[in-house]
N, C-alpha and C positions, 0 to 999 in steps of 0.2 A: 019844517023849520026847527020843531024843539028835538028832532032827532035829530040833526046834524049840531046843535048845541051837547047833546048828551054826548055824542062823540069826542068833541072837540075837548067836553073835560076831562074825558077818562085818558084821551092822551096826555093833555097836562099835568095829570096826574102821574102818569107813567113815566115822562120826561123828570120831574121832580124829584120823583123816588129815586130813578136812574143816576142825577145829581149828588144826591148824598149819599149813596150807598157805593161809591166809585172808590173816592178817598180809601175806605176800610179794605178794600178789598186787594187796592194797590199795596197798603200797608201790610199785611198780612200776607201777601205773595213775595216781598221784598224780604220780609223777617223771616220768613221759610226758608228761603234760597242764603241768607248771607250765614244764619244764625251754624249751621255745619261747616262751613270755611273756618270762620272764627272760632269755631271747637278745636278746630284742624289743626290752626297754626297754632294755638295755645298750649296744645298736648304736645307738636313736632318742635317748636321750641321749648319746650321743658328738656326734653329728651335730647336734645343735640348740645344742650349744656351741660347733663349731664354725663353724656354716654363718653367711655375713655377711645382716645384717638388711636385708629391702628396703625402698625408702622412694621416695616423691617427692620433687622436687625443684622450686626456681625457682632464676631468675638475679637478683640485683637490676640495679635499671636506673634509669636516669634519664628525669624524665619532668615535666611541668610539671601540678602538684598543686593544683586549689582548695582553699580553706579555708572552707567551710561554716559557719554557726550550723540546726542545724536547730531548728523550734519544730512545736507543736501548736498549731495556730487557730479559727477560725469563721470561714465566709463568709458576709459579709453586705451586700446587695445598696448602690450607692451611694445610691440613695434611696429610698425607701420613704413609704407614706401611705395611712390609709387614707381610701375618699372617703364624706363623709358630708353630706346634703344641708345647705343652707345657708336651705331655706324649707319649710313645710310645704305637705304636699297628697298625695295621689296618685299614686305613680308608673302612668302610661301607656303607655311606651314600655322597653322595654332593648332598647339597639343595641350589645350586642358580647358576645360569648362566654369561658365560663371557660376560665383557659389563652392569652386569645388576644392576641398582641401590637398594643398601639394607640400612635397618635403626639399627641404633642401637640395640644390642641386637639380632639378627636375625642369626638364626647359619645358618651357611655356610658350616658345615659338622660335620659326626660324626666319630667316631676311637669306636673301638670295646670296648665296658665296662665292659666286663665280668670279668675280674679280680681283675681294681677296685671296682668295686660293691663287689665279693667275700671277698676284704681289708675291705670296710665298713664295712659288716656282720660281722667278724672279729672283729673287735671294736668294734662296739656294742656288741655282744655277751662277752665280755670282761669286761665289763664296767658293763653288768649285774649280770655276776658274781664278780665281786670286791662289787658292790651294796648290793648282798647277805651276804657277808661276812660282810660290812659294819654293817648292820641292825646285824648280831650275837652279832658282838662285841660289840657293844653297851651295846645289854642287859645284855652281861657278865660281863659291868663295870656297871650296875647300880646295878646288885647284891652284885660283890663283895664290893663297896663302902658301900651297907647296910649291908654286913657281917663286914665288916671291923668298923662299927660304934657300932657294939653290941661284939667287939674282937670277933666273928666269923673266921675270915681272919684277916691277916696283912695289912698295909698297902702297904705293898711292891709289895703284888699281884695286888693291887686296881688302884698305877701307873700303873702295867706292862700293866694292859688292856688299863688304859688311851693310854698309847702311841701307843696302838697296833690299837686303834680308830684314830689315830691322822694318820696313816701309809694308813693306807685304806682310809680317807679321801685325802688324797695327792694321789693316787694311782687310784682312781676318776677322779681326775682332770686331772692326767695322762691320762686317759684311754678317756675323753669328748676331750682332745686334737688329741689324734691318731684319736678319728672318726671325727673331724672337719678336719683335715690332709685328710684322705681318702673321704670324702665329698667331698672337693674342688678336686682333686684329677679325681675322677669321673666325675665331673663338667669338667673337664677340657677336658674330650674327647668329648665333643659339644666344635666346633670350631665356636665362634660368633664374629659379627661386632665391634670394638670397637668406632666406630663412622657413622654418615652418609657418605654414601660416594657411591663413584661406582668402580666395582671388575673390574679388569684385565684378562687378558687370564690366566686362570690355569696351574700349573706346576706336579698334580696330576691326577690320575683317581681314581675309586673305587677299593676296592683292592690291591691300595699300601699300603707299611707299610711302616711307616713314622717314623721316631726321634726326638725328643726336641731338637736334636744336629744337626739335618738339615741346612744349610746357604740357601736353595732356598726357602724353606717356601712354600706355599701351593697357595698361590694367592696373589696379592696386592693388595690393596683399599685405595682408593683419594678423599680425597672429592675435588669439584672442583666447590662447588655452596656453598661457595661464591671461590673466587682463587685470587692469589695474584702473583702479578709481581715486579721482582725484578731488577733495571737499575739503570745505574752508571752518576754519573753527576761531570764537575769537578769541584774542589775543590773552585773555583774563585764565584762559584754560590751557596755556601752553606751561605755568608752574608744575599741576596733575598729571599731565602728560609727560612732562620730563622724569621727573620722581618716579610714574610707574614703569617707563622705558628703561631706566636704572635695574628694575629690579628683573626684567625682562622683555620677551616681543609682545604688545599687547593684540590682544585678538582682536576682529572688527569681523563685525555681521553687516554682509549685503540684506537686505527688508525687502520685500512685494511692494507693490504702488499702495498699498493701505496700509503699509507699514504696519501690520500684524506678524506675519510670522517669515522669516528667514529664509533667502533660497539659495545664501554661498555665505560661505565661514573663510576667512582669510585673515590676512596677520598686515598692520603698520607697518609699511617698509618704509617712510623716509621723512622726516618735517624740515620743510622748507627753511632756509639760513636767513631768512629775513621776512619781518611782518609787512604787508600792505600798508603803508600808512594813507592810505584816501579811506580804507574801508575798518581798519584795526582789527582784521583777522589775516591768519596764517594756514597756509596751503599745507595738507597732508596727503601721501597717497598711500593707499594700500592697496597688496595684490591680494586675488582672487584667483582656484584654481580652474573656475568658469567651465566644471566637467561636463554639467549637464546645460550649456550655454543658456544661463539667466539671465546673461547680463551679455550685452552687446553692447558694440562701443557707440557711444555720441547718446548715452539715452541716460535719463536723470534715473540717480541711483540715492537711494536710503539707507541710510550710513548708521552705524551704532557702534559707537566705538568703547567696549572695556576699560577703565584705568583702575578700577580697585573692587572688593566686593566688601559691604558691611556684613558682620558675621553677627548672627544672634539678636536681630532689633527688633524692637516691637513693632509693625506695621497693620494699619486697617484699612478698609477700602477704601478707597480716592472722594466717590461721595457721600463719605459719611464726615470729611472734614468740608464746615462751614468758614465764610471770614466776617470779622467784624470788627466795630473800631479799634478794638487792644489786640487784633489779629487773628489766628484761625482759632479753632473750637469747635468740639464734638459735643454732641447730647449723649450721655451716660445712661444707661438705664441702670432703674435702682429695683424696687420692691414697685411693683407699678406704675410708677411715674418716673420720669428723666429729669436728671441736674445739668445744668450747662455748664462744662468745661474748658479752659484754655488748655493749649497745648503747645506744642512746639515740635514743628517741621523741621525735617534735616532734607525731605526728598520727597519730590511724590512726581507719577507717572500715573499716567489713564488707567491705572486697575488698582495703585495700592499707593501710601504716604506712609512713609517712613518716622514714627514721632519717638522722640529722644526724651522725652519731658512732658506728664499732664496724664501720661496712662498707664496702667499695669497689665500686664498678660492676663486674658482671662475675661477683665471688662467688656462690658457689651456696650455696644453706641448706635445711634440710630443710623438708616440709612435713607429714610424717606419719610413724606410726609413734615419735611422742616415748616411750612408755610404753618403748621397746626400747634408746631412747640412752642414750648417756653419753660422756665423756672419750674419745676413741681409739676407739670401737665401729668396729665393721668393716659396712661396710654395699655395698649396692648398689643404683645410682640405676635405678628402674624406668620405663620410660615408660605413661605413664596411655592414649596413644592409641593402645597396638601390641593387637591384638589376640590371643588366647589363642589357644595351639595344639596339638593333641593329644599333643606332645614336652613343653609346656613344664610344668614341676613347680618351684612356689615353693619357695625355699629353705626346709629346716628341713620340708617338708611327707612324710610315707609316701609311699615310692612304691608302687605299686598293679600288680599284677603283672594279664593280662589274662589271663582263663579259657581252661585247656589246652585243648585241642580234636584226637583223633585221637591221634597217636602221642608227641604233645606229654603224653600224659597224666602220663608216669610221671617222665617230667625236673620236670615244674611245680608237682608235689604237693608237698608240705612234708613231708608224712609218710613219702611212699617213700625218702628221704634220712635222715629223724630218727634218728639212734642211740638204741636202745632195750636194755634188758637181758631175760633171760630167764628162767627161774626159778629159776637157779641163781645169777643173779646175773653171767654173762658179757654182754661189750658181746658188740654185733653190728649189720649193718644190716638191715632190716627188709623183707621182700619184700611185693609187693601181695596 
């Protein structure tokens, strides 16, 4: 029995001591662990306050500036038609292929001719007999006119022939008409090109019979070398456009679908005699010599149209001008910090702004990093083309220490250095 009493104390003892020695122990594992955060962030904010902000930079400069109208268009071929026969019959013949370029004059197909042909033969054969007659009467009025001068005959017989000459001659002329009628006629079952151009998919085979009364017609042909685009501009920009058409033809660039760089150069051929008024822009077309077929018709085309060129402006990249509430403005750099600047726009497009007012050739202005500016900021201009290097560390970034190795171990650890306390509550440094 008083053994199992001596037990029972030495646990309670142990439980007790357990009790209070818990607290110090959490206390001191907590203040280890927080106490290098709070170093951390105390040292990474000092330094990001004070470190200058990096940034890009341009120079402005002088430079000679188009002034563009861009629009959205339709290309659409200078002529168009489609070919639809002009007589009935048969098609017997297709001489030319879908897609394929043909010139004027060049038949495209034939319709069976046998009937008209047989109408020609007809006519003529007609015409020769009227001929015949012709030449009779004649002679019968040159007789009776000498009977008629010796009282042989009357004269009454001598008109009658007159007129009967005068009937056959108009009867002639009748007759040269039905066979130029049926001529053309015949002609007409050669189905030809009525211009340069290039055919469509067909709507025929051989062997169909076809109508003059058809609405699908037989095939269509386009020319499309040269081709012409057709885009609306509004009506505010028809003043610039007149004034520079005065002074000449103005050029107009066909654009890629990203509207980057140019795939046909052509010239304004014509502004419409009257504005839309539902939509308060005015139609222009310009042709295109469409050598290397860029442009096909019915397809949306990117228009840039020339009216003037600024000569000698100052202009800087697109985003280095900011806006705000008294309007745009550049950050300037100075001796290392930037001043904020107003300025004044005449132009700007996706790579440069044209400023007439606020900057000098030569100035440098930021181009990035706006979220970090302001007034006085302290900065530093970075080159975009130098390439990064194992030393080089942006400002305001952690530096990064590289993993001890060897005897480096105990200098590089964060912990063999940390002051730590003990259970009593004394500093001390901390061995591995």
């Amino acid at each position: 029995m008083a053994k199992f009493w001596r037990v029972a104390a030495v646990a309670a003892v142990l439980v007790a001591a357990g009790a209070l020695l818990a607290p110090a122990v959490l206390e001191r594992h907590q203040t280890t662990e927080q106490a290098p955060r709070q170093e951390g962030r105390r040292r990474g904010g000092a330094a990001g306050a004070n470190d200058p902000v990096p940034i890009l930079a341009a120079l402005a400069a002088r430079a000679d500036v188009p002034v563009t109208i861009a629009a959205v268009g339709t290309a659409k071929p200078a002529q168009t038609v489609t070919i639809r026969p002009q007589v009935d019959g048969q098609i017997v013949e297709i001489l030319f292929r879908e897609g394929q370029d043909v010139k004027k004059g060049d038949v495209l197909a034939r319709i069976d001719p046998t009937l008209y042909q047989a109408t020609l033969d007809q006519a003529l054969a007609k015409k020769a007999q009227d001929e015949a007659q012709l030449d009779n009467a004649r002679r019968d009025l040159d007789r009776y006119v000498r009977l008629a001068e010796t009282n042989a005959a009357t004269r009454q017989q001598a008109d009658t022939q007159r007129a009967t000459v005068a009937q056959l001659v108009a009867q002639l002329k009748s007759d040269q008409a039905a066979i130029d009628s049926a001529r053309a006629t015949l002609a007409y079952t050669s189905v030809v090109a009525p211009f340069d151009g290039r055919t469509g998919i067909r709507n025929v085979d051989e062997g169909t019979l076809v109508r003059a009364s058809d609405a699908t017609g037989l095939v269509t042909v386009s020319q499309i070398q040269p081709i012409s685009v057709v885009f609306n501009v509004p009506q505010q920009e028809l003043s610039r456009i007149a004034a520079a058409m005065a002074k000449g033809a103005l050029p107009a660039q066909a654009m890629d679908a990203n509207d980057e760089k140019p795939v046909d150069s052509g010239v304004l051929e014509v502004v419409d005699n009257q504005v839309d008024p539902t939509t308060g822009t005015v139609r222009l077309k310009a042709n295109f010599p469409n050598s290397g077929l860029a442009l096909w018709p019915g397809a949306f085309v990117n228009v840039k149209l020339l009216v003037e060129t600024l000569q000698g402006v100052v202009t800087v990249p697109t985003a280095s001008v900011q806006r705000g509430p008294k309007g745009p403005f550049v950050y300037v750099v100075g001796d290392g910090t930037v001043s904020v600047r107003e300025v004044k726009i005449a132009q700007q497009d996706q790579t440069r702004a044209v400023v007439t007012d606020g900057l000098r050739e030569g100035e440098q202005v930021a181009t990035s990093s706006f979220a970090r500016l302001a007034e006085g900021t302290k900065i530093t201009v970075s080159d975009p083309a130098a390439p990064a290097t194992p030393g080089d560390t942006p400002a305001g970034a952690p530096h990064r220490r590289r993993p001890a190795t060897g005897g480096e171990a105990a200098s590089s650890d964060p912990a063999a250095t940390r002051p730590r306390a003990d259970a009593g509550g004394r500093g001390g440094t901390a061995t591995p």
